[in-house]
N, C-alpha and C positions, 0 to 999 in steps of 0.2 A: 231334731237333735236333742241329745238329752240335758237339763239345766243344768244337772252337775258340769257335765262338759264343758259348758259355754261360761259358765261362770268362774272356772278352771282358764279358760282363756283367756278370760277378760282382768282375772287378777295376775296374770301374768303381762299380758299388755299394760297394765298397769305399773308395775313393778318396773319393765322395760321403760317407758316413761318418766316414773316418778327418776333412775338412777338419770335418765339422760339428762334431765332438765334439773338436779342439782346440779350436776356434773358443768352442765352449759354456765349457768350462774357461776358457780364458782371458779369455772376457767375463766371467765370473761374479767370477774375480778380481778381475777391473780394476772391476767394481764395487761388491764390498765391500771395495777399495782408495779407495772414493770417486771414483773416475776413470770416472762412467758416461756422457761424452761419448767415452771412447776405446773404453769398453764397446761401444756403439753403432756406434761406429767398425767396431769389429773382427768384430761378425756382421755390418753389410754387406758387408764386405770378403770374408767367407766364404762369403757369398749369390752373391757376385757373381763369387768361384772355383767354385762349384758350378756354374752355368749349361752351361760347354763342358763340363761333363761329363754334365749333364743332358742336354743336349742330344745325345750322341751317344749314350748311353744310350737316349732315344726313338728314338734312328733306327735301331738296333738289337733295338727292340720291335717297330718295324714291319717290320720286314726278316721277323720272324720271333716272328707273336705266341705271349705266352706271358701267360696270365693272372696276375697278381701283386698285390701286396698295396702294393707299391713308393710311387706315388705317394700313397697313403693314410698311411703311414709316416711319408714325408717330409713330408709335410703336419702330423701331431702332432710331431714332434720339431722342425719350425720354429717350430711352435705352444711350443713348450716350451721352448724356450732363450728365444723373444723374451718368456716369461711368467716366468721365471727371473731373466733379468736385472730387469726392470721388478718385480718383486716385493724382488728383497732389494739394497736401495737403498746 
């Protein structure tokens, strides 16, 4: 595989992380600030920055498959913020 490629990946996996994991923090705040309609607010908001990067992320998979673990990940960590917030009220 070529480094540009994979380095092309990996800063976008990156990206996809660094947004989820403010995002996580600072919902979690904002809900045991009491504030869990901005709570909510603010992991859609981060769902919905994640997308064009998800997206080009896939097209980057396919260009050049590479088996990974990726969308299983992002799968439990969305699972986890959204069980997070709705857990500690």
């Amino acid at each position: 595989m070529n480094s540009q490629t994979e380095r092309t990946r990996l800063a976008w996996r990156r990206t996809i992380l660094a947004v989820l994991v403010v995002a996580g923090v600072g919902s979690i705040h904002l809900a045991l600030a009491g504030l869990l309609h901005l709570a909510v607010l603010a992991g859609v908001v981060a769902l919905i920055g994640c997308v064009p990067a998800a997206y080009r992320l896939n097209t980057l998979r396919q260009a050049h498959p590479v088996p990974t673990w990726e969308p299983a990940m992002l799968t439990v960590v969305g699972c986890l913020l959204a069980l997070s917030v709705l857990v500690n009220p």
